[in-house]
C-alpha positions in Angstrom: 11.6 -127.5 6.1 8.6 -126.0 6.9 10.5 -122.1 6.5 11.1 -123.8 2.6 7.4 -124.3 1.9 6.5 -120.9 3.5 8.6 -119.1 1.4 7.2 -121.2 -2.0 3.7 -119.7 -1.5 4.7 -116.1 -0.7 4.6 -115.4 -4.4 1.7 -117.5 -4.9 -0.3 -115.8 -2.5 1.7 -112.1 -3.2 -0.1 -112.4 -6.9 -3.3 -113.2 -5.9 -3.5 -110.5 -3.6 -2.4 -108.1 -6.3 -5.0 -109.3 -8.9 -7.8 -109.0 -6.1 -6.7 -105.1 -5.8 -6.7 -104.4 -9.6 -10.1 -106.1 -9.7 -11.0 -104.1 -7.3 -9.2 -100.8 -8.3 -11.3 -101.9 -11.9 -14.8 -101.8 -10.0 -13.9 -98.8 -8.4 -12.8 -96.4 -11.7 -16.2 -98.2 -13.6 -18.4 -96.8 -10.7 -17.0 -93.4 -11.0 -17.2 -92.8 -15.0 -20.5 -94.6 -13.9 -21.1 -91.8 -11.6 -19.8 -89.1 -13.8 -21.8 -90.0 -16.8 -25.2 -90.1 -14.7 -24.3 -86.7 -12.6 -23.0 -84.8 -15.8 -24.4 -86.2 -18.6 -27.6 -89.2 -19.2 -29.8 -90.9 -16.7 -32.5 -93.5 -17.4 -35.8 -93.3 -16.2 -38.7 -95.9 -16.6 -42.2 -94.1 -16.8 -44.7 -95.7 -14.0 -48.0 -93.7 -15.4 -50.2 -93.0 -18.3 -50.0 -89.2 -17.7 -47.7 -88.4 -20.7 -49.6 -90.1 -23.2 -49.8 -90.8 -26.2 -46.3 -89.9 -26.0 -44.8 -91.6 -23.6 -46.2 -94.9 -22.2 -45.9 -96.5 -18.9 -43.3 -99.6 -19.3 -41.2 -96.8 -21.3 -37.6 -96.9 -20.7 -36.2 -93.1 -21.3 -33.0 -91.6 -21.4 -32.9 -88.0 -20.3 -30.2 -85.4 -20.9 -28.8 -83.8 -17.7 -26.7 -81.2 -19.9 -30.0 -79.7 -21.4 -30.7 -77.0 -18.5 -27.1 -77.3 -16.4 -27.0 -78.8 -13.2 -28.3 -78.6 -9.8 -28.1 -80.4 -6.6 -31.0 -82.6 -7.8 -28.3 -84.1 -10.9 -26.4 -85.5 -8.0 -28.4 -88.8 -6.4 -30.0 -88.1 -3.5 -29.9 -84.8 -4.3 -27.4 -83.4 -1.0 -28.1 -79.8 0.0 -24.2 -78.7 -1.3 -25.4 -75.8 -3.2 -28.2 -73.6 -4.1 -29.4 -72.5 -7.7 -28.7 -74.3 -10.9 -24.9 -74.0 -12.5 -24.4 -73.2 -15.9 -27.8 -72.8 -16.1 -29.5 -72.8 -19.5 -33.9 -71.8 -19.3 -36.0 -74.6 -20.2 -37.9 -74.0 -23.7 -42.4 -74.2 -23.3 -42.7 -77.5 -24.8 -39.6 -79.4 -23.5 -40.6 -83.0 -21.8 -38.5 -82.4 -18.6 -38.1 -84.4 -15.9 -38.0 -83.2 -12.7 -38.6 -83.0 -8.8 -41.5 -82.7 -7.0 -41.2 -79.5 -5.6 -43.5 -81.3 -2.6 -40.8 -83.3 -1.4 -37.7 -82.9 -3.5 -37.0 -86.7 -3.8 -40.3 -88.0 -6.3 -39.0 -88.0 -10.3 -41.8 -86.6 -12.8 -42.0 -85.9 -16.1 -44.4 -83.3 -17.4 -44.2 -81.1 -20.8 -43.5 -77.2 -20.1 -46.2 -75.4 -20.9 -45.5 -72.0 -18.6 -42.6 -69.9 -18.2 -41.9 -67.6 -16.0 -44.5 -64.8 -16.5 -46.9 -66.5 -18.4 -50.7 -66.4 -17.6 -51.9 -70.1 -18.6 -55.7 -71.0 -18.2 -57.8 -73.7 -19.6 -61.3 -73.0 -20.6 -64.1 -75.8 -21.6 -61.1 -78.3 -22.6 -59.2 -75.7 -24.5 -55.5 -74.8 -23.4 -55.1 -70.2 -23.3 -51.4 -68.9 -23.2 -51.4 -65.7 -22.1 -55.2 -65.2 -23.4 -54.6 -66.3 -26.6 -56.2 -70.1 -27.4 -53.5 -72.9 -28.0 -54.5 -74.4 -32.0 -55.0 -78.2 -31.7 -56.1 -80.1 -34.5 -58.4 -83.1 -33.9 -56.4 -86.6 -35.3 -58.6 -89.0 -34.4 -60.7 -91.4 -31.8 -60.2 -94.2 -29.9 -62.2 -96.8 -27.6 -59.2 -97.1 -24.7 -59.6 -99.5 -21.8 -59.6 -97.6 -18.8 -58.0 -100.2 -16.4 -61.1 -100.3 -13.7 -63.6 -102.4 -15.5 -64.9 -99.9 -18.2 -64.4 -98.7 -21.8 -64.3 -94.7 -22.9 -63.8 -93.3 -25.6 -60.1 -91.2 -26.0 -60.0 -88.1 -28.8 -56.2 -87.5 -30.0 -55.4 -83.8 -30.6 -52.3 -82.5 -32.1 -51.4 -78.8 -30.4 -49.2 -76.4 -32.2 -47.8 -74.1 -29.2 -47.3 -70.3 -30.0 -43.9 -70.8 -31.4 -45.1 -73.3 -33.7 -43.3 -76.5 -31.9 -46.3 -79.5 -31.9 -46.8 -82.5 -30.1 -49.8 -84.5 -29.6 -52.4 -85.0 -26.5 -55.1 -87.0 -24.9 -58.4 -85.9 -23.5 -61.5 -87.6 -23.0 -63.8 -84.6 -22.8 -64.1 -80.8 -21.7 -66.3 -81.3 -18.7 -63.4 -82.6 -16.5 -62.4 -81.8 -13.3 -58.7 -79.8 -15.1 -61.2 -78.8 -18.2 -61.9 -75.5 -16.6 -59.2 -73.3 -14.3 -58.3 -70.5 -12.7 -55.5 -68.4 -14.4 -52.1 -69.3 -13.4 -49.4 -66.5 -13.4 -45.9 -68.2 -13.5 -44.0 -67.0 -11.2 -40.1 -65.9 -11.9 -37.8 -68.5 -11.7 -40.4 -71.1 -12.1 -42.6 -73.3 -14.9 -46.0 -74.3 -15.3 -46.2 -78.5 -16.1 -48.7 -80.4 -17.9 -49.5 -83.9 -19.0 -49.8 -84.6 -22.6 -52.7 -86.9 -21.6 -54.9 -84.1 -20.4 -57.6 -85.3 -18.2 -55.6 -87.9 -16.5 -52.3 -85.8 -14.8 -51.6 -84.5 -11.5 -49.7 -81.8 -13.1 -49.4 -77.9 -12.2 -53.3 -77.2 -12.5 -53.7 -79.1 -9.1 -52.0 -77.6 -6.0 -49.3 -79.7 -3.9 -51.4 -79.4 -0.8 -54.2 -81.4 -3.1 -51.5 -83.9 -4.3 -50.3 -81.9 -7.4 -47.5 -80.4 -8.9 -47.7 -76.8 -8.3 -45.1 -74.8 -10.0 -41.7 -76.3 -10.1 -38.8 -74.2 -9.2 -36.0 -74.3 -12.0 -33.3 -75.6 -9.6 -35.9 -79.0 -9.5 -35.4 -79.7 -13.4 -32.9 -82.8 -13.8 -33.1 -83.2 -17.5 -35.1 -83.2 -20.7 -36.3 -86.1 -22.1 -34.5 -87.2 -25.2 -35.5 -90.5 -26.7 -37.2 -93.6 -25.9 -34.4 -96.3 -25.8 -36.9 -99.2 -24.4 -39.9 -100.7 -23.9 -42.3 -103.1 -22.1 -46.4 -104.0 -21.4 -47.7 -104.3 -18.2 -46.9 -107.6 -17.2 -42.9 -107.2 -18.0 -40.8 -108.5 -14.9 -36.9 -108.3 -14.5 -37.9 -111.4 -12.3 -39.5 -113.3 -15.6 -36.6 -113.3 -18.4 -39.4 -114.4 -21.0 -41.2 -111.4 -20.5 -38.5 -109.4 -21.6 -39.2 -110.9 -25.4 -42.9 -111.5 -24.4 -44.4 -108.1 -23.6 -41.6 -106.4 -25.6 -43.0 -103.1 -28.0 -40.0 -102.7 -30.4 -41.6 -100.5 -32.5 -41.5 -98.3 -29.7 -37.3 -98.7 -29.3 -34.8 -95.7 -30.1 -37.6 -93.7 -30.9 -36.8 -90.0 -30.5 -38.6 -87.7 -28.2 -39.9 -84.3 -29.2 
């Protein structure tokens, strides 16, 4: 008898055995085009700082191209040490917002606008951006009264630079008599690009040396991506732990908006 009701539940049991290994075997593909998508092709970043703005603000949810410059060990996650150099390799263009490595540690994601390339002599003087001695043409847009975050008020002027090969983009700065305002040249070296931050007096970009928490030059094999478009975004306040806030301290206007 008990040989009778053994051999009723075999199938039983059989089929819910093989459904837990295709629901499995599903999990398993997902996580690889998962994995392939985000090595070869997009990857989300959320922007933690104010040193990109006006154009990018922190609660920003971007999506970056990884195809833009070809690939290097730092498209792979944890960026493993199983090869050298970039692969199908494609130069980064001076006023690309690229995401990248700090060349410090190799692990830390930042995103800065390319100002440098290699061989370029950048500089700036009293406030002003020189690219290879010639002055960068910024156009003054406007004024603000900004809330600096630490119990006081300044005043931010909004610039709109037009880079030598005519691509624009707009910037920050809240005077000339900062600490980045005035420079020594930098000559960047071959197989390397100079960084900035859009908002100018507030960046730890490549004016500042690594050894004084900067960026320093960034070697092309640390670029991951160029930063396409703007797919989300939150205020401060936004938790993933506070469902409201995702309505709450929404900024649609700021959704799909296309990076340049």
């Amino acid at each position: 008898m008990s040989e009778n009701v053994q051999a009723a539940h075999t199938p039983e049991k059989s089929g819910a055995v093989s459904e837990f290994i295709e629901i499995i075997k599903t999990v398993v593909y997902a996580l690889l085009i998962a994995l392939v998508l985000r090595v070869l092709f997009f990857q989300p970043f959320t922007i933690p700082s104010a040193s990109m703005e006006p154009n990018l603000y922190e609660g920003d949810y971007i999506i970056v191209s990884k195809f833009s410059y070809g690939y290097s060990r730092h498209s792979i996650p944890f960026s493993p040490p199983i090869f050298e150099g970039r692969v199908m390799d494609r130069p980064a263009r001076r006023g690309d917002m690229v995401v990248f490595k700090l060349p410090r540690d190799g692990r830390t994601d930042y995103v800065k606008r390319v100002i440098g390339l290699p061989g370029d002599k950048i500089q700036m003087r009293g406030g002003l951006l020189y690219i290879n001695d010639q002055q960068v043409k910024r156009d003054f847009t406007g004024t603000e009264r900004e809330d600096s975050g630490y119990g006081f008020v300044r005043d931010v002027q909004h610039y709109r630079e037009t880079l030598p090969d005519g691509r624009t983009f707009d910037t920050s700065d809240f005077g000339t008599d900062g600490e980045l305002d005035n420079t020594d040249a930098f000559v960047v070296p071959q197989g390397h690009y100079f960084m900035m931050g859009d908002n100018r007096d507030n960046s730890m970009d490549s004016r500042v040396p690594p050894e004084a928490g900067g960026v320093g030059f960034v070697p092309e094999a640390n670029l991951v991506g160029r930063a396409q478009i703007i797919l989300l975004s939150w205020n401060q306040g936004a938790s993933i732990l506070k469902p409201w806030t995702w309505v709450m301290q929404a900024r649609p206007s700021r959704f799909f908006h296309v990076l340049k």
